[in-house]
N, C-alpha and C positions, 0 to 999 in steps of 0.2 A: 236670889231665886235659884231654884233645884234643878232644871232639864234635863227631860228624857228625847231625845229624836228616837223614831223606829222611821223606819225605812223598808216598806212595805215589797219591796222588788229585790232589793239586798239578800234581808232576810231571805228568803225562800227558794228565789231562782234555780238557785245552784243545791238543792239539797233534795233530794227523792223522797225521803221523808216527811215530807212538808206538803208534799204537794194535791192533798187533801183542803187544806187551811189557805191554800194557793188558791185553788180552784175555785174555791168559796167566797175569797176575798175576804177574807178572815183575819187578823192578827189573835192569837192564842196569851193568854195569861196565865201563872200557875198552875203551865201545864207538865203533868207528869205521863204522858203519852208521846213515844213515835208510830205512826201509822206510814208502815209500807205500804205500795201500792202494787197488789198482785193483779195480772190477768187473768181472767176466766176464760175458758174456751167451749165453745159451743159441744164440742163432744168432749167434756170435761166427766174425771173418773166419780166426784163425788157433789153433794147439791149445793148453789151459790150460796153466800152465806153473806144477809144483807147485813150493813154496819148500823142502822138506824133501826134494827127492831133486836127487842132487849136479846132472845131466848139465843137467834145469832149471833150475837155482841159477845156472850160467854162462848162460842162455840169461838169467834177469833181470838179471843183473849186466851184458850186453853189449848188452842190448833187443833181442836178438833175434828176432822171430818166425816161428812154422812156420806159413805157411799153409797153409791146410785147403782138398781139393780142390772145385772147384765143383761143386754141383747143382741142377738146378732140381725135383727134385721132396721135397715137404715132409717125407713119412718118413726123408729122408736125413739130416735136422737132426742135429746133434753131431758126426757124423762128415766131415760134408761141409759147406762154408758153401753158405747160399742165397741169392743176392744178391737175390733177388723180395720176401722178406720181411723185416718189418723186425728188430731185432738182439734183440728177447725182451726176457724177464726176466732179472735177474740172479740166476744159479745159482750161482756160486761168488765169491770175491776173490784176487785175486796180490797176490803182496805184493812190492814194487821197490825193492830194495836201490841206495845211494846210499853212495857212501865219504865222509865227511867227518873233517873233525879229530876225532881220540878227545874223548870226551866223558864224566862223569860218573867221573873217574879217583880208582883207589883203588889205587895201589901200593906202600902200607906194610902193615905189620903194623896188624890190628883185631881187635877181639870183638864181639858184637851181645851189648850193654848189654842192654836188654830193648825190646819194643814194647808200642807204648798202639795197642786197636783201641778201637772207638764201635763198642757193641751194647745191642740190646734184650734179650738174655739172655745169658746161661755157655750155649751149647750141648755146651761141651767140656773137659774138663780136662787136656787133653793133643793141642796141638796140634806139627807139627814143617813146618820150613822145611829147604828142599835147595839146596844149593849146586851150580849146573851148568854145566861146563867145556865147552871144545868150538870147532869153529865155529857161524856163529851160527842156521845149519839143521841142524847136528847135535851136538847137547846131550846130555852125561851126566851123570848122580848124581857128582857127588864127596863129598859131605857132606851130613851128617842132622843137623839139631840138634832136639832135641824143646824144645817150651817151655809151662810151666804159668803159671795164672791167681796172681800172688802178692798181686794188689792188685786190689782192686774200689769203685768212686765211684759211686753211683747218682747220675742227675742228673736233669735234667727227663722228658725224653722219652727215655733212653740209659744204659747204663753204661757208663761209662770203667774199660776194663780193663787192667791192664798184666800183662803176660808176662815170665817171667823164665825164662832156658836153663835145663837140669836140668846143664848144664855147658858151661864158658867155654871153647872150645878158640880158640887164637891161628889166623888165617887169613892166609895171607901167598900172595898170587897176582898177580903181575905180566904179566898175561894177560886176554882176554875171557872173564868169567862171569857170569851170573845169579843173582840169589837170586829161588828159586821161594817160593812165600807160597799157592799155589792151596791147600791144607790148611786156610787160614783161609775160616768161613765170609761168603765176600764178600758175598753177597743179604742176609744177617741185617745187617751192619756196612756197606754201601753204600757198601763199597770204603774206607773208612777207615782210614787205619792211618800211626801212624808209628814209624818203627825209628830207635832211637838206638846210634850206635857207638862205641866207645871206642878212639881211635886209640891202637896201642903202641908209641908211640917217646921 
């Protein structure tokens, strides 16, 4: 047999670039994107620029920006920059997409073996992971897998759980997608988790 472990808190933790895919609870596949994370500030020189609508998405991928018309007087803030005052607080983040060589490549035939999360309780006996196709600001559901608790380890301060599918479906995608994981409760397990795969060839 072939295994792959990811290690969903490894991965990311430590990497600024990631932390898009982080937030989301995301693991990325065949992906050929880094997305920094920029702040926006409330009296920012030019207009936010969301990562999930297309016409935006070209405007980070080409670093474009729209500036915003001047004013000098303060209730104009958001829609007008004020060059008098200084750039605020940060109200929102962009996120700046960067091509690099694909990374994290999975173009064979897999199953997801099962995953071990680190928790203080069973909140759940029935959780499910989604598989999401797409480009990489606009993502759909391709796949549901549900997975239950089959194995339980009490340890010091933690239980070691592992998760086993209610069913093995073969995934064969030679394309960019996600396995979304946000169903797991992350705050209870502090992001912990690893998924083991069983490559089929």
């Amino acid at each position: 047999m072939n295994y792959v472990i990811e290690n969903f808190q490894d991965k990311f933790n430590k990497n600024k670039n990631t932390d898009y895919f982080y937030n989301k609870f995301f693991i990325p596949f065949n992906c050929e994107y880094e997305l920094s994370k920029l702040p926006y500030y409330e009296n920012a020189e030019y207009f936010y620029r969301d990562f999930n609508n297309d016409n935006d998405f070209k405007l980070l991928i080409t670093k474009i920006k729209n500036k915003k018309p001047i004013s000098r007087r303060k209730f104009n803030m958001g829609h007008y920059y004020i060059p008098d005052l200084p750039k605020g607080k940060i109200i929102k983040y962009e996120f700046l997409p960067a091509k690099v060589e694909k990374y994290n490549l999975m173009n064979i035939p897999f199953k997801i073996k099962y995953i071990l999360t680190y928790s203080k309780s069973v909140d759940s006996f029935s959780k499910n992971i989604y598989l999401k196709i797409g480009k990489i600001n606009k993502l759909i559901k391709f796949l549901k897998i549900e997975f239950i608790p089959f194995n339980i380890i009490n340890m010091k301060n933690y239980k070691l759980i592992k998760w086993i599918p209610v069913y093995f479906p073969i995934i064969q995608l030679n394309q960019f997608f996600v396995i979304d994981f946000s169903d797991f409760n992350f705050k209870n397990i502090d992001k912990k988790i690893l998924i083991i795969f069983n490559k089929c060839i």
